[in-house]
C-alpha positions as CSV (number, residue, x, y, z in Angstrom):
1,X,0.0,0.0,0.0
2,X,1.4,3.3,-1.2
3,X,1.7,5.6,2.0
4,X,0.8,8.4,-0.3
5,X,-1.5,10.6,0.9
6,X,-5.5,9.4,-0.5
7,X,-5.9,12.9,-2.3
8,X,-2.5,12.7,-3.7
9,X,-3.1,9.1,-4.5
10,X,-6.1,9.8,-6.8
11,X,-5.4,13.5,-7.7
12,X,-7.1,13.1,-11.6
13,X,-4.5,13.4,-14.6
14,X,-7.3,14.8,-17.2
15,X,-10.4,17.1,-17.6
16,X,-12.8,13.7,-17.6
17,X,-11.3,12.8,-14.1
18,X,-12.3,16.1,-12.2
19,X,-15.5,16.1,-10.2
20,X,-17.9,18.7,-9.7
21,X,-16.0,21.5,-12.0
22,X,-17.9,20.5,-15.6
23,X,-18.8,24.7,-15.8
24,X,-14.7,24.7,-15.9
25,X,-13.0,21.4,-17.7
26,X,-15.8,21.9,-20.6
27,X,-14.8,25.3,-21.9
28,X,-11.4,24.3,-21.3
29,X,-11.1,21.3,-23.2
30,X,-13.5,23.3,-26.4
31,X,-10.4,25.8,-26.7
32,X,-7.9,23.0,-26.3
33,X,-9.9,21.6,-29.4
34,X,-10.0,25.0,-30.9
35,X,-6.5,25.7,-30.2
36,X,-7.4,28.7,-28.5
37,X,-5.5,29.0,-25.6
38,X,-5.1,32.4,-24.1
39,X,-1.8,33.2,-22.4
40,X,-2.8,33.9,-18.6
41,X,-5.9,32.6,-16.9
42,X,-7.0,32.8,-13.4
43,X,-8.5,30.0,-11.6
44,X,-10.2,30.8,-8.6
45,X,-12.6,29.1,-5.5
46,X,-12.6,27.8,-2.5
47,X,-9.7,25.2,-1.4
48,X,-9.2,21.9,-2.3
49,X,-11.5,22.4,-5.4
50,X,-9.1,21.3,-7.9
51,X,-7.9,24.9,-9.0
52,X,-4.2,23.8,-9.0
53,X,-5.0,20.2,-10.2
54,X,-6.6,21.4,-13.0
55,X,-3.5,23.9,-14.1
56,X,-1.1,21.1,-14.0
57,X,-3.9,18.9,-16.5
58,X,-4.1,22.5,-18.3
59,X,-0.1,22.1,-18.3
60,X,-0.5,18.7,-19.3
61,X,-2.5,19.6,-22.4
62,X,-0.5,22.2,-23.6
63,X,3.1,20.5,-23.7
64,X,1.6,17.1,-24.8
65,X,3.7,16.5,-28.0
66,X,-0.2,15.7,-29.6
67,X,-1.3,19.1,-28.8
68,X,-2.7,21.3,-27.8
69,X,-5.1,18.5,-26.6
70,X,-7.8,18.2,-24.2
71,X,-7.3,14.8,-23.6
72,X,-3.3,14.5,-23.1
73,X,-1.7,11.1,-24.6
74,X,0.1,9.4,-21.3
75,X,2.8,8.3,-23.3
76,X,4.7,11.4,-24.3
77,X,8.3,12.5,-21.9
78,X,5.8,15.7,-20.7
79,X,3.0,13.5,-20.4
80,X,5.0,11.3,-18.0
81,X,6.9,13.8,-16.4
82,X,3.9,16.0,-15.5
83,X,1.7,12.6,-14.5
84,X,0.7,12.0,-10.5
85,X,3.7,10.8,-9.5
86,X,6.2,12.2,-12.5
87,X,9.2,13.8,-11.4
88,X,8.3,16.7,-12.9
89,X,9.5,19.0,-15.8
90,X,11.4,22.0,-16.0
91,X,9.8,24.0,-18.3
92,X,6.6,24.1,-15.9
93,X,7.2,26.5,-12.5
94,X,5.1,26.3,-9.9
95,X,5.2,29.5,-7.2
96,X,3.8,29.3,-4.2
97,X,3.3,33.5,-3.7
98,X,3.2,33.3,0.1
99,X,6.4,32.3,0.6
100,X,7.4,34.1,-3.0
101,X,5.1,37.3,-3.4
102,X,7.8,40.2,-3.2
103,X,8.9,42.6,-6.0
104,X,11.9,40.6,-6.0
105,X,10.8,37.6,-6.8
106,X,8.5,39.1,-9.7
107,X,11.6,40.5,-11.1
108,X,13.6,37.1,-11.0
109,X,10.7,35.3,-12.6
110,X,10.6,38.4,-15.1
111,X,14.0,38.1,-16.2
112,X,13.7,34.1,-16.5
113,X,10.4,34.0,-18.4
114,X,11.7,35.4,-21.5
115,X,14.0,32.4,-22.1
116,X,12.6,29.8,-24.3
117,X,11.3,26.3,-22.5
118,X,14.1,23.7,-22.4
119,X,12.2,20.5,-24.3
120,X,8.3,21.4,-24.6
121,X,6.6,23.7,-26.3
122,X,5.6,26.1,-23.6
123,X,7.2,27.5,-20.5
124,X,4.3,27.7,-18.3
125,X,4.3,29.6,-14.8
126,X,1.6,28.2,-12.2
127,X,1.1,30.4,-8.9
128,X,-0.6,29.6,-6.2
129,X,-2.1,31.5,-3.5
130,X,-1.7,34.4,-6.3
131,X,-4.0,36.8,-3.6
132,X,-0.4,37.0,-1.3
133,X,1.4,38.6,-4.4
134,X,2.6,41.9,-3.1
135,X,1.1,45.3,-5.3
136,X,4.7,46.0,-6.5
137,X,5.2,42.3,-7.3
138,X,2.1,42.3,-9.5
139,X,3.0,45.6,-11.2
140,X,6.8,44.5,-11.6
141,X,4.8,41.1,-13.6
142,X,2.2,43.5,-15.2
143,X,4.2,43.9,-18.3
144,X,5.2,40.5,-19.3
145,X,1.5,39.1,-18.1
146,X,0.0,42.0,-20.7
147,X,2.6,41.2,-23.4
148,X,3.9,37.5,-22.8
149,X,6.2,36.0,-25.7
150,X,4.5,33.2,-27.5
151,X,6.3,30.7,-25.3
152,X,4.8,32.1,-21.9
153,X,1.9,30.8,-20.0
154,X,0.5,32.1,-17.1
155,X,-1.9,30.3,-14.3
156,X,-3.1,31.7,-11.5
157,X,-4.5,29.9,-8.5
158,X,-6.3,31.9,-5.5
159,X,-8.6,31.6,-3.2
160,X,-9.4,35.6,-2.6
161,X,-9.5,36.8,-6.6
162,X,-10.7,40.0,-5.7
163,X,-6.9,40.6,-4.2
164,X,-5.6,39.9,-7.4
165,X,-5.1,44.0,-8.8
166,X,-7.4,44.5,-11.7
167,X,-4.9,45.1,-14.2
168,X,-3.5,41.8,-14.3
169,X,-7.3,40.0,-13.3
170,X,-8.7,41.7,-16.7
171,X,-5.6,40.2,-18.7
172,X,-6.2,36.7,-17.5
173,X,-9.2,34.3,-18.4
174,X,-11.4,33.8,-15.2
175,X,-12.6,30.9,-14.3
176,X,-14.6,29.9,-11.0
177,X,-14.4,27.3,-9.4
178,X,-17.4,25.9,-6.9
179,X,-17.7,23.8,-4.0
180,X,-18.8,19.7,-5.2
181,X,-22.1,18.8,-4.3
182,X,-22.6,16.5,-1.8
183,X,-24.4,13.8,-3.8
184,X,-21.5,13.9,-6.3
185,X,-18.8,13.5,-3.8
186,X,-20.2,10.8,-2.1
187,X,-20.3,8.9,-5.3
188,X,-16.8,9.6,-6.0
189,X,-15.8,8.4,-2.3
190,X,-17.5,5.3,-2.5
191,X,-15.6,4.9,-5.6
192,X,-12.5,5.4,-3.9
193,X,-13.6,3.1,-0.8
194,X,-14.0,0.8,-3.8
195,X,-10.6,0.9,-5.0
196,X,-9.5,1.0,-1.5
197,X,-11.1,-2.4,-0.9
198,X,-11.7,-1.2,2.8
199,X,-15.7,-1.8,3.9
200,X,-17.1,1.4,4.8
201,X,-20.6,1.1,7.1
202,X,-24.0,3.1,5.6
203,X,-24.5,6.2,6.9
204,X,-20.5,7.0,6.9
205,X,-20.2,9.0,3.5
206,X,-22.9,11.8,4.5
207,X,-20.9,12.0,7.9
208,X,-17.2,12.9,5.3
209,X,-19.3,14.5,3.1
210,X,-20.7,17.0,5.6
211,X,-17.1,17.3,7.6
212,X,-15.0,18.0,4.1
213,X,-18.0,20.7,3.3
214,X,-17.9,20.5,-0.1
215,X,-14.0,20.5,-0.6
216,X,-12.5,17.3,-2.7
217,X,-9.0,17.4,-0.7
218,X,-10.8,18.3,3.1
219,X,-12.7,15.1,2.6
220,X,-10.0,12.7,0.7
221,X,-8.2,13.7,4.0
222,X,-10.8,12.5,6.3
223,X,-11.5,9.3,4.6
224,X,-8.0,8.5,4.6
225,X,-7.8,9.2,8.4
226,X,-11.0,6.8,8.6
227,X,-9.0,4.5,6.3
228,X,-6.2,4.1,8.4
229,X,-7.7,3.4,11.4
230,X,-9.8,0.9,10.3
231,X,-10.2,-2.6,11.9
232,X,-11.0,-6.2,10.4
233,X,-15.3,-4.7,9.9
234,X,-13.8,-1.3,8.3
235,X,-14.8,1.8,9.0
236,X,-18.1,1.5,11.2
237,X,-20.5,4.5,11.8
238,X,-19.7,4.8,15.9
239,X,-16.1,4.9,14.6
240,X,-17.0,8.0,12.1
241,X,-18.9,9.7,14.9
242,X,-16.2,9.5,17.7
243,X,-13.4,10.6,15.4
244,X,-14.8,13.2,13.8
245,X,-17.2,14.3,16.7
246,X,-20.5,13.9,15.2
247,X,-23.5,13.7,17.9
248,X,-24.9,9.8,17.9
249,X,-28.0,9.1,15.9
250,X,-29.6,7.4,19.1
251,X,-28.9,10.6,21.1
252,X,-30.6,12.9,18.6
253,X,-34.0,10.6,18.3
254,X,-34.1,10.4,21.9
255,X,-34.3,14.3,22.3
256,X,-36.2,14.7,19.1
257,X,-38.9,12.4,20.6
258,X,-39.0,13.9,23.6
259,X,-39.9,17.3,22.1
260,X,-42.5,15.6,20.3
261,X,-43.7,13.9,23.2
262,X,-43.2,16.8,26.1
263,X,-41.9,14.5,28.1
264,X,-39.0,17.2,30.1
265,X,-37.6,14.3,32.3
266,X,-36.5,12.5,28.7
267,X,-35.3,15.9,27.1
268,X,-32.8,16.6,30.3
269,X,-31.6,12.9,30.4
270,X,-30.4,13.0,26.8
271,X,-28.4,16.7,28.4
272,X,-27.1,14.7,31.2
273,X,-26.1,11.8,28.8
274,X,-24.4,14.2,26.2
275,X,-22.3,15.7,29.2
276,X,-20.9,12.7,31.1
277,X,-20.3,11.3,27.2
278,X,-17.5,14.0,27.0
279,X,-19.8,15.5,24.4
280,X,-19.0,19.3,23.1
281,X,-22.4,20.9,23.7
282,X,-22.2,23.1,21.0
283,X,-21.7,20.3,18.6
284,X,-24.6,18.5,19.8
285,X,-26.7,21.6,19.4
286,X,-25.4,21.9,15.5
287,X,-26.7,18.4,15.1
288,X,-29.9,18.9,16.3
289,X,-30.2,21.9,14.1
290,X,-29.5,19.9,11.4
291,X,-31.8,16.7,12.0
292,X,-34.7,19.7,12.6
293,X,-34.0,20.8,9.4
294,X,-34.3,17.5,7.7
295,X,-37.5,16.9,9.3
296,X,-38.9,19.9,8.4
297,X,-37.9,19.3,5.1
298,X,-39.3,15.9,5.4
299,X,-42.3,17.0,6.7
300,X,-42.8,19.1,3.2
301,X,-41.7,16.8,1.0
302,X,-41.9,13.1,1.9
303,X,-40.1,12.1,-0.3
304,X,-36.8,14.2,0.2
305,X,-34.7,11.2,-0.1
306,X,-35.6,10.1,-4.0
307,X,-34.9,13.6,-4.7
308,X,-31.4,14.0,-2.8
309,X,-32.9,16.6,-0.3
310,X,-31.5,14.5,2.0
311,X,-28.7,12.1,2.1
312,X,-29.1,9.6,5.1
313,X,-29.2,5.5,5.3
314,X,-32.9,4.0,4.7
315,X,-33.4,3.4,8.1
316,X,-31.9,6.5,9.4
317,X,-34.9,7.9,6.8
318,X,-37.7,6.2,7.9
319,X,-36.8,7.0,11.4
320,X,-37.0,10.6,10.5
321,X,-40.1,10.3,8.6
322,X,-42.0,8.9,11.5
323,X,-40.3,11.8,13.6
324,X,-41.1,14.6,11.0
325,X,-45.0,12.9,11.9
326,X,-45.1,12.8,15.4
327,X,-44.8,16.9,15.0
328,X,-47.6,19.8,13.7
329,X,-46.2,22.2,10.9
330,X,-45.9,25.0,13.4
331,X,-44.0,23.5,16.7
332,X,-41.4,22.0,14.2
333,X,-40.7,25.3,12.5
334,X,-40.9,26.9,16.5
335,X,-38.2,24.1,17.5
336,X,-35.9,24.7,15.3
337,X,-36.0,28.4,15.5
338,X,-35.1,28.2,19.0
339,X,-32.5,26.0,18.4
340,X,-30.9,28.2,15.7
341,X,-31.4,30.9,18.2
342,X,-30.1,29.1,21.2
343,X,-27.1,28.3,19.2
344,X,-26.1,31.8,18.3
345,X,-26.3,32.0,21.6
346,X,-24.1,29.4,23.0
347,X,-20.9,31.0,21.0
348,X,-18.5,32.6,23.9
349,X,-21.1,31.5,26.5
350,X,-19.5,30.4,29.7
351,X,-21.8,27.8,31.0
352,X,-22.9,25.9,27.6
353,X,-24.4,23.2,29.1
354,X,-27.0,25.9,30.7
355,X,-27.6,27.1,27.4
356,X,-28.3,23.7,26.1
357,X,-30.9,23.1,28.8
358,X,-32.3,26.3,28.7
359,X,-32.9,25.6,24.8
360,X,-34.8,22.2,25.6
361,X,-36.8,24.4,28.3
362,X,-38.1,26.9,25.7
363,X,-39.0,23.9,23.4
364,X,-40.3,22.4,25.8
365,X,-42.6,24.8,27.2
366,X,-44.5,27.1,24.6
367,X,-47.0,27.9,26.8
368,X,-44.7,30.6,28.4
369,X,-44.8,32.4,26.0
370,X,-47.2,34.5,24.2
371,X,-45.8,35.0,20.9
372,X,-48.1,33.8,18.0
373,X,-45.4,30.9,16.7
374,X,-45.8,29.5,20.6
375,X,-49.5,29.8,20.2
376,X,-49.6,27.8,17.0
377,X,-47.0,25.3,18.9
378,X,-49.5,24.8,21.8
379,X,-52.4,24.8,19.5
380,X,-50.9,21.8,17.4
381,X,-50.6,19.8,19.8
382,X,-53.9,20.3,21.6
383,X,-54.8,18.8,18.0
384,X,-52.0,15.5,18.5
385,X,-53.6,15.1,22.2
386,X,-50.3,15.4,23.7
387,X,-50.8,15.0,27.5
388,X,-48.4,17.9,29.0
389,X,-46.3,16.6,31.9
390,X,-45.5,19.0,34.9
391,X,-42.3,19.5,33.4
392,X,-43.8,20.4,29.9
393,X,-45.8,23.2,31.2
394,X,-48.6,21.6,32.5
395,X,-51.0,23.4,35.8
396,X,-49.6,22.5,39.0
397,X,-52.1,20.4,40.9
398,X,-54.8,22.3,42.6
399,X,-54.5,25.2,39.9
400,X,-57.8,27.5,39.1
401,X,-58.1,29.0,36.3
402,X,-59.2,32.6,36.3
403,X,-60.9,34.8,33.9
404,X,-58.1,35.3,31.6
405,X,-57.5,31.7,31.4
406,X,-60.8,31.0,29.5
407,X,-60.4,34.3,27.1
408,X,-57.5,32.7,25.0
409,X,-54.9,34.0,23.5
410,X,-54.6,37.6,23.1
411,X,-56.2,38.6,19.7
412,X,-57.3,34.9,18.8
């Protein structure tokens, strides 16, 4: 097994290999085909979304002895030396401009870029991080990036492009690059898995899917971290959740079903039991907010799975559907509003298990408050039947209503 890193492992060597980016590799490839390639282009997006992948492919296609190509040969000495794990070729610099974004160094790479490439047919520059290039190293670059000998190629790589001065931005080709969507990327890990020959348990993918947020490289890097610390049944869902911190299913059903139910005593168990689990708080409170938002959608559309809405095992799913019904339209919507609330909250507070607790409370107990998203919580379920319990805002015993009790709600 190569100790290779996973992304670095499977880092694509074409266009046709790069997920998620087809807005990019397509118009590419057509001016490969066209043979024309402009000079400087600026490739730009959020990390680890294939922005300097895809200008060493670019680099690729350009010095192929076959090309300009968009699909480079394999077989050529630039093909090879430029491949995943090729030594590399001479007449293709990459710059990393954080560690090399000073007037100086715009000057050296000046002076050098007007000698002719050693074997291939262009000398091609690749920056990265181009957004830490100094003003006065841009401007000292301005005039060979405007007027480039027909040798030159520029590519620019950044994560910030609005840093990048305009003169040289409106020079350069723009291209954006996006975030993957999850249903994409958890195809393409389970392809990998696949190739891996590692068995992965359901409901692990959404869990990298959500960590890596959208980023190819974040989420290689935490399936290879799953990966390697896999035992003889793989990589196992309570492995996923301890490692990378996830709240337990069982943990979020149990407090889900207790706001359903209004049973307090539940609710503050499942606190207690988040606690002594060495649980951050805050995390548990960001999963909560996000199985309330799958139930509302769920509660919409029923079918959110068969659509990719959601992306959660079967039995996860029909878990949530029977959830998403055990709740009116209205306390739903109230829930996880105060949990979004409660978890603005909770940043920089001192006591967060206090905060979590007080966010069950105010779930808990819409009748103490007289707001009209509390008043359509308490009327839906006086339609379920829900029995209150003493610590879901039920009358103590002996309580007599007065007047105001029997008037209703204020402008009902």
């Amino acid at each position: 097994m190569s100790s290779l890193a996973l992304y670095r492992r499977y880092r694509p060597e074409s266009f046709a290999e790069v997920i998620g980016q087809g807005h990019v590799t397509d118009p590419l490839q057509q001016a490969l085909r066209n043979n024309r390639v402009n000079h400087a282009y600026l490739f730009s997006g959020p990390r680890g979304c294939g922005k300097t992948t895809s200008a060493r492919i670019l680099a690729r296609c350009l010095n192929c002895e076959q090309g300009p190509t968009p699909t480079p040969c394999g077989e050529c000495q630039s093909c090879r030396d430029l491949a995943r794990n090729g030594p590399g070729s001479i007449d293709v610099i990459e710059i990393d401009a954080a560690s090399h974004g000073g007037v100086d160094d715009a000057r050296d790479l000046r002076e050098k870029a007007f000698f002719g490439p050693a074997s291939s047919r262009y000398k091609i520059y690749i920056i990265d991080e181009a957004h830490m290039v100094s003003p006065q190293g841009f401007n000292a670059l301005l005039k060979v990036v405007e007027e480039p000998p027909e040798h030159l190629k520029f590519i620019f790589a950044t994560t910030e492009p609005e840093k990048v001065i305009g003169t040289i931005r409106s020079r350069t080709h723009h291209y954006p690059f996006r975030l993957v969507p999850p249903g994409t990327l958890r195809d393409y890990l389970a392809e990998v898995c696949g190739k891996e020959d590692i068995p992965v348990a359901d409901g692990v993918l959404p869990l990298v899917v959500r960590a890596g947020a959208g980023s190819v490289r974040d989420s290689m890097s935490v399936m290879d971290q799953l990966l390697a610390g896999a035992g003889p049944d793989g990589v196992t869902y309570d492995m996923t959740t301890a490692l990378l911190g996830y709240t337990d299913g069982s943990l979020l059903d149990s407090v889900v079903e207790a706001f359903a139910s209004g049973e307090g005593s539940a609710a503050f168990e499942v606190v207690d039991r988040v606690i002594e689990g060495g649980n951050d708080p805050r995390r548990f409170v960001t999963d909560l907010l996000e199985r309330l938002r799958d139930l509302v959608i769920l509660a919409a559309v029923p079918d959110a799975a068969e659509k990719g809405l959601i992306d959660a095992p079967a039995d996860v799913i029909e878990r949530m559907l029977a959830q998403a019904r055990s709740f009116g339209a209205a306390e739903l919507s109230r829930a996880a509003d105060l949990v979004n609330e409660g978890l603005t909250e909770m940043r920089g507070a001192h006591s967060p298990r206090l905060q979590l607790e007080l966010i069950c409370a105010r779930v808990l107990l819409p009748a103490a408050y007289g707001d009209e998203r509390s008043v359509m919580a308490r009327l839906d379920r006086i339609e379920r039947g829900v029995q209150f319990s003493a610590g879901a805002g039920a009358p103590a015993a002996g309580y007599v209503p007065g007047p105001e009790a029997h008037a209703g709600p204020a402008g009902a």
